[in-house]
KEVEX-414817 format. One line per 2 residues: number of its first residue (from 0); their letters; for each residue x, y, z of C-alpha. Coordinates in Angstrom, 2 decimals. Each point is the difference from the previous one (the first is absolute). Layout:
residues N
NUM = A = X:Y:Z  ... $
//
This chain:
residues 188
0 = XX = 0.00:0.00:0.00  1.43:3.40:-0.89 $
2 = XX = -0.41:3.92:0.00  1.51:2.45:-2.39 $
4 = XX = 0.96:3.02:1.17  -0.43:3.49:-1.77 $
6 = XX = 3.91:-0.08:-0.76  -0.98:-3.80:-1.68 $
8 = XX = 1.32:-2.01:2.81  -1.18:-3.43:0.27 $
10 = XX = -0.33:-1.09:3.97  -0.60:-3.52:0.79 $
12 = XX = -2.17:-0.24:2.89  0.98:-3.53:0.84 $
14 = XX = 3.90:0.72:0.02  -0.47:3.85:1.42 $
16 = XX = 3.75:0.19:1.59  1.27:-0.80:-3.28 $
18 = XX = -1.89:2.75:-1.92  1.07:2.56:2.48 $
20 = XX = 3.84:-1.48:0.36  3.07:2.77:-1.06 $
22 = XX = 0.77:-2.15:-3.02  -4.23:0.63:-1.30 $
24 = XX = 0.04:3.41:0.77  2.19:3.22:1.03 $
26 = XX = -0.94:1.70:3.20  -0.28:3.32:-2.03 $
28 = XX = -2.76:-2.20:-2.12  -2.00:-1.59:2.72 $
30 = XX = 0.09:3.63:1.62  -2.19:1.36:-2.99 $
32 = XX = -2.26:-3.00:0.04  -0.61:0.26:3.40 $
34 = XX = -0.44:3.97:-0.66  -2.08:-0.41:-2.90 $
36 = XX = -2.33:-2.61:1.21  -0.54:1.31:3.51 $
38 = XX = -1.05:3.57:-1.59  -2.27:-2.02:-2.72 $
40 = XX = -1.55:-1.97:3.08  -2.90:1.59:1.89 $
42 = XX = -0.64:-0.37:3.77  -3.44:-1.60:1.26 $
44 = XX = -0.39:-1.37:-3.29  -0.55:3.05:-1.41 $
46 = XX = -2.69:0.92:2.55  1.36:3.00:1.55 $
48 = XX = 0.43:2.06:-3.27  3.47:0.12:-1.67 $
50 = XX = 2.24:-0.49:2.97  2.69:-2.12:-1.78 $
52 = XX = 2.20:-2.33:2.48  3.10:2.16:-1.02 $
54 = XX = -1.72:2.75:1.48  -0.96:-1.63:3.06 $
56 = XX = 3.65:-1.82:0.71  1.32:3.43:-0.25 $
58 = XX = -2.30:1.39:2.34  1.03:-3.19:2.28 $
60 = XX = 4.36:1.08:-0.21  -0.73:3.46:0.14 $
62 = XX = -1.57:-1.21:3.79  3.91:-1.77:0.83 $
64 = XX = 1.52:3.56:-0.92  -2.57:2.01:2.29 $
66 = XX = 0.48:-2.45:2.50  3.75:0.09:-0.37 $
68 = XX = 0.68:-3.56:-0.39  2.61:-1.42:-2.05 $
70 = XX = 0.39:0.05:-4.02  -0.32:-4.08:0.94 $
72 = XX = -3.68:0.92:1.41  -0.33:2.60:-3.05 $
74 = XX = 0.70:-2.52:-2.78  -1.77:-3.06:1.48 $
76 = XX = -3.39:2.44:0.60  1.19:1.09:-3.76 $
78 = XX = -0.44:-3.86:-1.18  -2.31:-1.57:2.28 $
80 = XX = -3.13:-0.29:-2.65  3.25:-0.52:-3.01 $
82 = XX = -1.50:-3.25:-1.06  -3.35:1.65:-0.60 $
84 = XX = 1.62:1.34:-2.80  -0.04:-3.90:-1.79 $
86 = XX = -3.21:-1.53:1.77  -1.98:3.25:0.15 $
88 = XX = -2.02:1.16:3.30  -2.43:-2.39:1.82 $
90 = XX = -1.68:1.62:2.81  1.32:-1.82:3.53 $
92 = XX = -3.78:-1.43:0.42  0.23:-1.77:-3.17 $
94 = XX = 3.51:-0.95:0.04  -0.55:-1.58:3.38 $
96 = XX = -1.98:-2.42:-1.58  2.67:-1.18:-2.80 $
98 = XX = 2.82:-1.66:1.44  1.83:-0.88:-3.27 $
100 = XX = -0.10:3.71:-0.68  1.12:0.83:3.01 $
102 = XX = 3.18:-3.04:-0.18  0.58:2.20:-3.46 $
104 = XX = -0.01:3.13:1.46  2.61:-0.94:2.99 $
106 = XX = 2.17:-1.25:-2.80  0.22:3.03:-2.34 $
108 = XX = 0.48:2.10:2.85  2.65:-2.11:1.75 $
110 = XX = 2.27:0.16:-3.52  -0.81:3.43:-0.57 $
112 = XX = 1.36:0.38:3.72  2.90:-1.45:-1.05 $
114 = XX = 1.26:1.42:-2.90  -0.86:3.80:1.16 $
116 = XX = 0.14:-0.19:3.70  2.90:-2.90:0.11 $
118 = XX = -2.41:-1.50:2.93  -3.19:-0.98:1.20 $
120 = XX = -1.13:2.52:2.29  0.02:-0.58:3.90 $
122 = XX = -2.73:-0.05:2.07  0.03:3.43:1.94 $
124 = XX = 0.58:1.35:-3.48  -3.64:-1.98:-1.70 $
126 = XX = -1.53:1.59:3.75  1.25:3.62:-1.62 $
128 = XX = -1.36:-0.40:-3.00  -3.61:-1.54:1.19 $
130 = XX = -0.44:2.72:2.11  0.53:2.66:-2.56 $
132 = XX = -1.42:-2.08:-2.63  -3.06:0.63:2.24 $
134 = XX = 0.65:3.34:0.13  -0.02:0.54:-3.62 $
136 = XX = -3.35:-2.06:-0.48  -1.57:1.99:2.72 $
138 = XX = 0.64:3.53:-2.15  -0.51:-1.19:-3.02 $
140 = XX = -3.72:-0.92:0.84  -0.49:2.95:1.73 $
142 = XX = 1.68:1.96:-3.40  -1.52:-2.19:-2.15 $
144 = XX = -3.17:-1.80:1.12  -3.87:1.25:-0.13 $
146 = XX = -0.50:-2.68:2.66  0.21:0.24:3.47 $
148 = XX = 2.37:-1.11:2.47  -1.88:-2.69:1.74 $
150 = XX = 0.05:-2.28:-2.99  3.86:0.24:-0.19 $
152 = XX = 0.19:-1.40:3.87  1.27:3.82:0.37 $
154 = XX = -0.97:1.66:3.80  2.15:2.52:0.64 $
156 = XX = 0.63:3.08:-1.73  3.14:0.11:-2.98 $
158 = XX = 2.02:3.02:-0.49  0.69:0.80:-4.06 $
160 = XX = 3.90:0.18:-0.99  0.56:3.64:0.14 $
162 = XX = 1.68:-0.95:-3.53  -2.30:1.13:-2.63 $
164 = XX = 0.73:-2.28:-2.63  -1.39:-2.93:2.42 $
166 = XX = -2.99:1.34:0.14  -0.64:-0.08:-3.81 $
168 = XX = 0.12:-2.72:-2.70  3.10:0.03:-2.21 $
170 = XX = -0.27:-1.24:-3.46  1.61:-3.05:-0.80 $
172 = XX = 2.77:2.12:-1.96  0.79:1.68:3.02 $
174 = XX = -0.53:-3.29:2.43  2.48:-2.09:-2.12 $
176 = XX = 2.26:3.31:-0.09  0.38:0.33:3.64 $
178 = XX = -0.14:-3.76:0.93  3.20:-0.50:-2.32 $
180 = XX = 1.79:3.44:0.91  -0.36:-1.83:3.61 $
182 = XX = 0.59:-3.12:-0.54  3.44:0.83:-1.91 $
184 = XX = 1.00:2.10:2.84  -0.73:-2.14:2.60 $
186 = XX = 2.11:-3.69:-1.41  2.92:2.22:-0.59 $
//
């Protein structure tokens, strides 16, 4: 079973370590597939407007750099929904109930982890990046969302980034621009 990508890669889903190994692809390449696919890939499956995942995994660094934690923190907040880029965004209710998915998922991730992070991440750092993961989910449905909290499990009250451009939805242009301006900064 495979999936092209939009630079005409060919992934094999069954043998996924191989189609992400150094010899398959350059880092520089699987940087702008990531970066491309992530800013082509819509959050909530597309039911919270055009808030691409690029948009959204920037919002979730940019909380490691207001929070002062490490360019570590930074780039693994940067690349924690990477593999949405390939297999596309499942809402967490629905992907709880596909396990094979999931299995997939862990897999991408943990060679994408690899080749730009040279590790899988540690545990206080996936704690980091759930909390402001959660953070980021919280504004964007209060940016974004004609519903009300209650339905989102949200009771308490959210602040909005006092960054303007989080509290409006890029284009894809300009989400794939700024997801791979810092992306390339960050695995340098």
């Amino acid at each position: 079973m495979k999936l092209t990508t939009p630079l005409g890669r060919d992934i094999d889903l069954t043998s996924i370590c191989d189609s992400f190994s150094k010899a398959e692809i350059s880092k520089d390449k699987l940087i702008e597939e990531i970066s491309r696919g992530l800013a082509n890939t819509l959050r909530f499956s597309g039911q919270l407007g055009g808030l691409t995942v690029a948009q959204h995994s920037l919002s979730v660094a940019r909380i490691a750099r207001v929070r002062r934690q490490s360019k570590q923190q930074e780039l693994i907040n940067l690349l924690h929904d990477a593999s949405e880029g390939y297999l596309g965004d499942i809402p967490t209710p629905l992907k709880r109930l596909l396990p094979d998915y999931q299995k997939l998922e862990a897999e991408v991730m943990g060679v994408i982890h690899i080749r730009l992070l040279g590790r899988h991440p540690f545990y206080s750092e996936l704690e980091r990046l759930h909390a402001a993961d959660r953070t980021a989910f919280e504004r964007e449905v209060t940016a974004f969302s004609e519903f009300p909290f209650p339905c989102y499990g949200m009771t308490r009250g959210v602040r909005l980034s006092a960054d303007p451009t989080e509290r409006c939805l890029w284009t894809r242009a300009q989400a794939y621009t700024r997801f791979l301006e810092n992306l390339v900064e960050a695995t340098r």
